[in-house]
N, C-alpha and C positions, 0 to 999 in steps of 0.2 A: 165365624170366629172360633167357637167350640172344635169344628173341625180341625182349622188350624193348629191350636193350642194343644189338642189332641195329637195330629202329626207332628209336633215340635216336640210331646216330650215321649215319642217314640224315633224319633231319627235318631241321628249318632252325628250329637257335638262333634266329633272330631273331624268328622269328614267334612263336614259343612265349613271347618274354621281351618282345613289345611284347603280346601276350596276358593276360601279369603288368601290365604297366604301365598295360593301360586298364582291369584288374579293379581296382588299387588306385585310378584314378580312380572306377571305381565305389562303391568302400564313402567313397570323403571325400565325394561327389555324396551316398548316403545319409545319412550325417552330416550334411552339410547342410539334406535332407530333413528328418530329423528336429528339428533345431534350429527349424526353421521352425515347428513344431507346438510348442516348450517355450516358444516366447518370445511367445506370445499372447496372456496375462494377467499375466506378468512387465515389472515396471519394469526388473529387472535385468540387462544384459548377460551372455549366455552366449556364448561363443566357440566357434567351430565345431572348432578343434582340439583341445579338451577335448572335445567331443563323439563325435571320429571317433576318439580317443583311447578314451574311452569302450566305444563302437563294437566297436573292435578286443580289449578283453580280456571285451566279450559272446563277440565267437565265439572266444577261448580256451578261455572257459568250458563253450562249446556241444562240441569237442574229448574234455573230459573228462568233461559229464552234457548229456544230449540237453536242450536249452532252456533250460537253468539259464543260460545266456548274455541273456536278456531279462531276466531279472532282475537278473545281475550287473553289466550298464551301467546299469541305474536306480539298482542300490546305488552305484553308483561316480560316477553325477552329481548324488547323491543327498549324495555326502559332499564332491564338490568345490564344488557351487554350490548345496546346499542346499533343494534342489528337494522337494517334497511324493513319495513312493514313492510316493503312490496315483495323480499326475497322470503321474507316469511310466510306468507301469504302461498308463495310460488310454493314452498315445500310444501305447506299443510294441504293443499291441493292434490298435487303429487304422491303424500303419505297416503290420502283416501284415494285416489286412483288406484294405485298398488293393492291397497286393501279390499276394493273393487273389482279389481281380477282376480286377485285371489278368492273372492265369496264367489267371483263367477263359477271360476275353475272348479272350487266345489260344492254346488248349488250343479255343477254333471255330472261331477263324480258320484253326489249324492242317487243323482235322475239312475244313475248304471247300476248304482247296489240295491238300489231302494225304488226299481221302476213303476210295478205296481202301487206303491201307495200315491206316486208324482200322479200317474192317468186318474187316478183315484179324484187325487184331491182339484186336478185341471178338471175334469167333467164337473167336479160339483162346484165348483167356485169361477169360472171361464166358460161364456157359450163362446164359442168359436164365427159361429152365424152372425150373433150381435157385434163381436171384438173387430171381423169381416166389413161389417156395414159400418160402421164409426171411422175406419180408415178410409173408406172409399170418399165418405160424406164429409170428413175435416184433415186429408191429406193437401186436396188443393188450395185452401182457405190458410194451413201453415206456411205451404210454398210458397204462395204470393205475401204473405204477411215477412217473412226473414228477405224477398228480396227489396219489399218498401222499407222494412228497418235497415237493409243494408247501403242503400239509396242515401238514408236521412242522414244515416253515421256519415258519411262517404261527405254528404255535401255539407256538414255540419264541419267536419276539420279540416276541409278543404278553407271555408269561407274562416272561420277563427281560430286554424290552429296554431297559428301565431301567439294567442293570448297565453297569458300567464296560468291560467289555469287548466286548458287542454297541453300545455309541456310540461307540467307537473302531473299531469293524467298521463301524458305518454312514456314519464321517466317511469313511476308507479304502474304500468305496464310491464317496460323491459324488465324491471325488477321482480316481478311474477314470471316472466316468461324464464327468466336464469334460475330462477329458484326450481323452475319444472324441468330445468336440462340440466341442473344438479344432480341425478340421478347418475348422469355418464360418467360424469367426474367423482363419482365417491371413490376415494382409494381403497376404502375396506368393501369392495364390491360381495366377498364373501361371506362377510358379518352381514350385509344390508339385508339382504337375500335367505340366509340361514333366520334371521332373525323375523324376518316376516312371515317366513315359514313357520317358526315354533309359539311367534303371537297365538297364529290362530291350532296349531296343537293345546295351549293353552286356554284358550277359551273351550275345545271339546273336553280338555281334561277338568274344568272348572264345573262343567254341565255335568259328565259324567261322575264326579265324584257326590254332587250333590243327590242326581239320581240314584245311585248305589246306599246314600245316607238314609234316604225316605221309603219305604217300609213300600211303599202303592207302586211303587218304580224302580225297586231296586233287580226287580227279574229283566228292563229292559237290554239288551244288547247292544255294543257299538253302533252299527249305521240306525238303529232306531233313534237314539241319543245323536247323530248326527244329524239327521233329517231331523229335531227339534231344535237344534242348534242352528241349521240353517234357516229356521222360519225364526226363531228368535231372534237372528239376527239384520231377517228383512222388517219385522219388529220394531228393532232398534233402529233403523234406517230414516222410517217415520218423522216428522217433523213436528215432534210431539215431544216435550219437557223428560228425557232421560227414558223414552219408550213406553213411559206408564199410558196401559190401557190396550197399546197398541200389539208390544209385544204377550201380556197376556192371554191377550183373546187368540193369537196365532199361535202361542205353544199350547196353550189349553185346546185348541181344535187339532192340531195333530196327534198331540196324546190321544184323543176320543178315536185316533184312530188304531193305537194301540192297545186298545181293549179300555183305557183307565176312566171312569164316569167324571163329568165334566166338574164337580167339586174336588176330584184330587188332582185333575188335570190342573185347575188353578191355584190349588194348593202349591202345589211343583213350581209353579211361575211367579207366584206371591214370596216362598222364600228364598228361590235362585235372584229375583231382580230385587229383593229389598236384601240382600247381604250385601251384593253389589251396592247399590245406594248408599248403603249406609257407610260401608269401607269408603265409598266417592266422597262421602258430604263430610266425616271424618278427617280426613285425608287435606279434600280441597282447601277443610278451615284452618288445620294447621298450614297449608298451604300460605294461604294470606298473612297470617301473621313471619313465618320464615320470611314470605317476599317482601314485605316491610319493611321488614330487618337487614337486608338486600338492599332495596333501593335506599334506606338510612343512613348503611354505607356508601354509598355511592355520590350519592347528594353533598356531604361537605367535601368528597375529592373535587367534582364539580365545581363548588365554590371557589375553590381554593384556587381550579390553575384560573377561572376568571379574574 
């Protein structure tokens, strides 16, 4: 903590808090993103500030149960604008696939600038030998397990799918399945795309200004600050309350591998993911009280046409 306190009042406030400022351009830029994808089959106006609003008490939720935040913004534009949960559901799916090839795409691009440190870090964390023997030993054990669970489905809505509650399972289906062909139909195909591109420009330029702020990292260069970017981002991946834990241990080991000793390594990670945090938790809580106020409205229109 000493250390800490030490490197806080050597950094430079400014960078650290125009750092915050183009993160939270980045989640209304998502917002937006997203809205792009809800309004494709809708006559209805949705507002992007109800969205980012939305947005924001998802990763409150994510805070207190790892992912239970993709659900809690569908339920929450689900009660302000009425939206189908299953088409919900389908985008939020969809917005993380996109997001997933995009970290693919660069998680190579990384591998091509930054080769040496990837063979580095696969020999010390990856035997190949072992990773080898695990596929051979529980390949066929998956196989036959997805064709008995396909068997069970198969003969489960064969014998009741008549019932009331596999047609509401099947309608809550299609409605996932439209939400994820929403993609073909966005009319702003250029915005969706521009935009997911510059999210994640935004997140290296959120990494990088914080490294440039701190005193132990501000000599690193671009793809070094990339390649920590992309492990803190497999980090956050984890299915752990907002990456705590997770993604420190992964940006503090690749720094060790750019020279930095493993206390400023965590230093670096300790104050990039609690600024984030705390802008999240911020954020989220005014979040809930605006949504309040949202669905407060909405509640005696309700009444009224009953």
């Amino acid at each position: 903590m000493e250390s800490l306190a030490e490197a806080l009042g050597q950094a430079s406030v400014f960078l650290i808090t125009l750092s915050v400022v183009i993160s939270i351009w980045g989640y209304w830029l998502r917002a937006w993103r997203w809205k792009l994808l809800l309004v494709v089959d809708d006559q209805q106006a949705i507002h992007t500030v109800r969205v980012f609003w939305a947005l924001m008490a998802g990763y409150l939720a994510n805070l207190l149960i790892p992912r239970a935040g993709e659900v809690a913004r569908c339920g929450v534009l689900k009660k302000t604008d009425q939206l189908p949960m299953g088409k919900l559901l389908g985008t939020v799916i969809l917005e993380r696939t996109v997001d997933l090839v995009f970290l693919i795409f660069i998680i190579l691009f990384t591998f091509i600038v930054e080769n040496q440190v990837f063979l580095s870090l696969i020999g010390e964390l990856v035997s190949l030998d072992t990773l080898e023997d695990a596929v051979k030993s529980y390949f066929p054990l998956l196989i036959g397990g997805s064709i008995i669970f396909g068997i069970l489905i198969f003969w489960t809505l064969k014998k009741y799918g008549d019932r009331g509650f596999f047609k509401k399972l099947r309608h809550f289906i299609r409605d996932i399945i439209a939400g994820l062909k929403s993609v073909r139909h966005v009319k702003n195909q250029l915005g969706f795309w521009v935009s997911s591109v510059v999210i994640w420009l935004i997140y290296f330029l959120m990494m990088y200004l914080v490294a440039l702020a701190i005193p132990s990292t501000a000599y690193l260069d671009a793809t070094s600050i990339l390649m920590v970017m992309v492990m803190g981002s497999i980090g956050m991946i984890a299915p752990v309350q907002g990456g705590i834990g997770t993604f420190h241990a992964l940006v503090t080991f690749i720094l060790t591998f750019y020279g930095l000793s493993e206390e400023d390594g965590k230093i670096f990670a300790v104050i990039i993911h609690s600024t984030q945090m705390l802008t999240v938790l911020l954020l989220g809580i005014i979040s809930v009280f605006v949504l309040l106020k949202y669905i407060g409205k909405e509640e005696p229109k309700r009444s009224s046409l009953r």
